[in-house]
N, C-alpha and C positions, 0 to 999 in steps of 0.2 A: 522626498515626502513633503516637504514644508512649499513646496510649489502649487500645490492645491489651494492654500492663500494666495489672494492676489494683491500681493506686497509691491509698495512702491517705497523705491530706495529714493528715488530723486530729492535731490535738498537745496535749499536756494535760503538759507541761512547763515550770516556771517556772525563771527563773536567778535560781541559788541554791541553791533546793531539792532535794535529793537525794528521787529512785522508786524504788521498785523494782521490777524489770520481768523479772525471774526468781527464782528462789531462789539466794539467795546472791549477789547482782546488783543495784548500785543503779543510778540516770544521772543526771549532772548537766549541764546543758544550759548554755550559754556564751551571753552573750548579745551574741553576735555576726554576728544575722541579716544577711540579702541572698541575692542572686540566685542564688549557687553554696553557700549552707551553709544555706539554707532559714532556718529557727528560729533556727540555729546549732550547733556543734559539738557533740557527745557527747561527755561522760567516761564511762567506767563504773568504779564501783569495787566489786570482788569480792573476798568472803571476809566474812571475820567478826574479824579483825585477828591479827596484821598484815595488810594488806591491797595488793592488787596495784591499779593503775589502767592502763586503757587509755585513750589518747590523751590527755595532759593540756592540749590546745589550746592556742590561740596565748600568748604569755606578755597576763595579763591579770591583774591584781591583787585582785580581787573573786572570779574567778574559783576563784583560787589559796586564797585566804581561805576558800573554800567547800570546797574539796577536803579544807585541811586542818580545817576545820573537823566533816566527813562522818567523818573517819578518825581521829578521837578526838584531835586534834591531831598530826598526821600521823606515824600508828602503820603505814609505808609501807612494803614489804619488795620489792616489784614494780615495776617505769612499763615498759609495755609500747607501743609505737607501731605503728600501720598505714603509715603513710608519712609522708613530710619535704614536705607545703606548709602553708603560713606558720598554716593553722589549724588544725592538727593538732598538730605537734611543736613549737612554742618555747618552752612552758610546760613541758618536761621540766628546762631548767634551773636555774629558782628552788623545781620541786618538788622536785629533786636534791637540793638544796642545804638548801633543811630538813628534809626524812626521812632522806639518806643510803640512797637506795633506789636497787635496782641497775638500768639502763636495757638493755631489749631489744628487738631491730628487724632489719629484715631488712641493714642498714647506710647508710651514708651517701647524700645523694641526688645520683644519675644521670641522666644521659639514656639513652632506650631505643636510641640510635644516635647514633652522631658529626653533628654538627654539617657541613652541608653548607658547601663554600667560599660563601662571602657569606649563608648562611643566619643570621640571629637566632634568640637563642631566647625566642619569646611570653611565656613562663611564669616567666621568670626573676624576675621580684616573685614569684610566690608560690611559690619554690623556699625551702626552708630548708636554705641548705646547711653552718649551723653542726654539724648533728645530729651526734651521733658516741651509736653506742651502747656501753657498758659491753663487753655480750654481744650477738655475729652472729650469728642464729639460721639453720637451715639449716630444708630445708622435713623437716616429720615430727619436729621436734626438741620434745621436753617440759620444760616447766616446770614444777618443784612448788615450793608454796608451804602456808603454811598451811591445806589445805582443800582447795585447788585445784590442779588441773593442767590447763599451757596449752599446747595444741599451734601448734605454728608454720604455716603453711601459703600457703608463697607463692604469689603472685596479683595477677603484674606485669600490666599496661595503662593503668590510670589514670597510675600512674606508674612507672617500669622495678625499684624497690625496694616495692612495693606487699606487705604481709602480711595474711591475715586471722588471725585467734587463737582452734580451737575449744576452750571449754571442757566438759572431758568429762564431768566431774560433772553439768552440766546439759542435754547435749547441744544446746548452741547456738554460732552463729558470732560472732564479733565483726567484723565484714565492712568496715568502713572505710568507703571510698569507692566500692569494687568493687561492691555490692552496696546500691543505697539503695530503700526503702518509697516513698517523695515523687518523686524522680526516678529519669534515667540518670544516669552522672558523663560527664565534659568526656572525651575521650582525646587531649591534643594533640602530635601530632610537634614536634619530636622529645622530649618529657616521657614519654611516655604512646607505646605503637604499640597500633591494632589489633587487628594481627595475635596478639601477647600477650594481651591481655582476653580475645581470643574463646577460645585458648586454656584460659584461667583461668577464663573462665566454664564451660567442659566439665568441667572437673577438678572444680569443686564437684558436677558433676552425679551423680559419682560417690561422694556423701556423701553421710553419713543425718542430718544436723542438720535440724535441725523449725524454729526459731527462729533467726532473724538479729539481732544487734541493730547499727543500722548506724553509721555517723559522723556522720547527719545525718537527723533526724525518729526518728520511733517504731518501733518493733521492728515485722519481719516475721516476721510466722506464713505457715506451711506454705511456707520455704526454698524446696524443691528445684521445686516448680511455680513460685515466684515466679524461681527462677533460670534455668525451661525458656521463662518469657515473656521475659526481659532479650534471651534467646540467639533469639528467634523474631521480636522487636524489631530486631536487629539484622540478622539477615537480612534485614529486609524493609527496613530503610534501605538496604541494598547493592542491594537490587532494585529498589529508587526510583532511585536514579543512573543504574545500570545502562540503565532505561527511559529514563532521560533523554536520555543519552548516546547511544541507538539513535537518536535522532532528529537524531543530529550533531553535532560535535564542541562542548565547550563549557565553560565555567569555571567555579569555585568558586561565587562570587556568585549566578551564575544556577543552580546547583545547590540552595544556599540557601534562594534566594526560591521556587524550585521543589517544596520537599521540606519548609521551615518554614514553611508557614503559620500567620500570625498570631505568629510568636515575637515575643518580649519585645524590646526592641530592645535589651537591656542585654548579650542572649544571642549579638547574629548573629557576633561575630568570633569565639564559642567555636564558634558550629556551623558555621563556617567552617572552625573546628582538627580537628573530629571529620570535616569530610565528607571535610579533606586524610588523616585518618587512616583510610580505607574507602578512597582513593585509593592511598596509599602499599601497601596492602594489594592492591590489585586487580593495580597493575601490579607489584608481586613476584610475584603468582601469573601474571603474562602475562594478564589479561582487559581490562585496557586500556592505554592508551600515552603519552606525555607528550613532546614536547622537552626533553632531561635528566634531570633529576631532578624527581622530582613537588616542587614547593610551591603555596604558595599565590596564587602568581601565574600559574601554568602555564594551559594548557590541553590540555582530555581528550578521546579518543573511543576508539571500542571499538578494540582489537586485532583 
């Protein structure tokens, strides 16, 4: 199914060394590969210094080494973040802390809905919920800096605080997780809904950025087609259940095994979380039905 995006895996990133992969745009890749961060995480740092950085990843000492080492020894006036899980944001505090650079984000991290009585929450390891940013950015809100100006651009699902960051000088996205070249991302209730991504992924459709650069693998060219496949992708995971489901009533697992063939097995309890979040999604719209509340242990048929 995820073959209908035309995903490029290819990477030509070392950790360590800073690319550049726009004007006025380096990346520094973490080297903290696996199953959910591919290669590993993306920095990007923009400008010509003082310099702004988006995402400075999880706190990692080599890494940090590298950042300040790219920014003339950390000549840092920006740390910009896409969202608060554990590879993304924890390195904002020892970056903090030798630049003195000011932190922007969409805010602290949430859940996309309260917590069900007796429900856990999956994601909780890889929530960062130290994050506090300096500056709460609103959506359409600019930042200027030396050079550059960053717009805010919220783009909750992944996770309920999820930001992208276009910058306008170059007319490209900084897309986080929302938007990755290599994969989907995870959407798991209650971290992430749905119902919000699919949202946020319409809203980019309505932009002219040409270039993505993401949180994870190498930049995507030509955006807004590669954004009309994510959303064309996902409707057809919804019309996979959907099929399913016609044939009677039935549960997550066998939804899974029904709709992942061949996954990874490191992946089934995340596409577990995403097929609960196209669930959670269906029976708010009334298109299927559940005893209670949807989780992961329920069982589905059509409305």
């Amino acid at each position: 199914m995820s073959e209908d995006i035309p995903f490029d895996r290819s990477f030509d990133f070392e950790p360590g060394v800073p690319k550049e992969v726009a004007p006025g745009v380096r990346a520094l890749v973490v080297g903290n590969a696996g199953p959910f961060t591919f290669k590993g995480t993306m920095s990007y740092i923009v400008g010509e210094g003082p310099y702004a950085i988006v995402d400075p990843g999880p706190e990692d000492e080599r890494h940090l080494a590298a950042l300040l080492d790219a920014t003339g020894g950390g000549n840092v006036s920006h740390i910009f973040v896409t969202h608060t899980h554990r590879d993304h944001s924890p390195g904002v505090a020892p970056l903090k802390m030798k630049t003195g650079a000011r932190v922007y984000g969409e805010g602290p991290h949430r859940l996309s809905r309260d917590l069900h009585i007796g429900e856990s929450f999956p994601m909780e390891a890889a929530a960062d919920t130290d994050f506090r940013p300096d500056v709460v950015l609103k959506d359409g809100e600019a930042v200027t800096g030396d050079g550059f100006t960053v717009e805010a651009v919220t783009t909750p699902g992944h996770t309920a605080n999820h930001m992208a960051y276009a910058l306008r000088e170059a007319n490209l996205m900084f897309s986080g997780d929302h938007v990755m070249g290599w994969s989907t991302p995870v959407v798991a209730p209650p971290d992430g809904a749905m119902s919000d991504y699919m949202a946020s992924l319409q809203k980019l459709t309505h932009r002219n950025e040409e270039l993505y650069l993401p949180g994870h693998g190498g930049p995507i060219k030509d955006a807004p087609r590669f954004v009309r496949s994510y959303i064309r992708h996902r409707q057809a995971r919804e019309a996979s259940i959907l099929h399913r489901l016609n044939k009677g009533e039935t549960d997550i697992p066998t939804l899974v095994r029904a709709i992942y063939i061949g996954i990874d097995p490191r992946l089934v309890k995340a596409a577990g979380l995403s097929v609960l979040a196209h669930l959670e999604d269906l029976a708010a719209r009334g298109v299927v039905v559940t005893q209670g509340v949807p989780s992961v242990e329920g069982t589905y048929r059509l409305a």
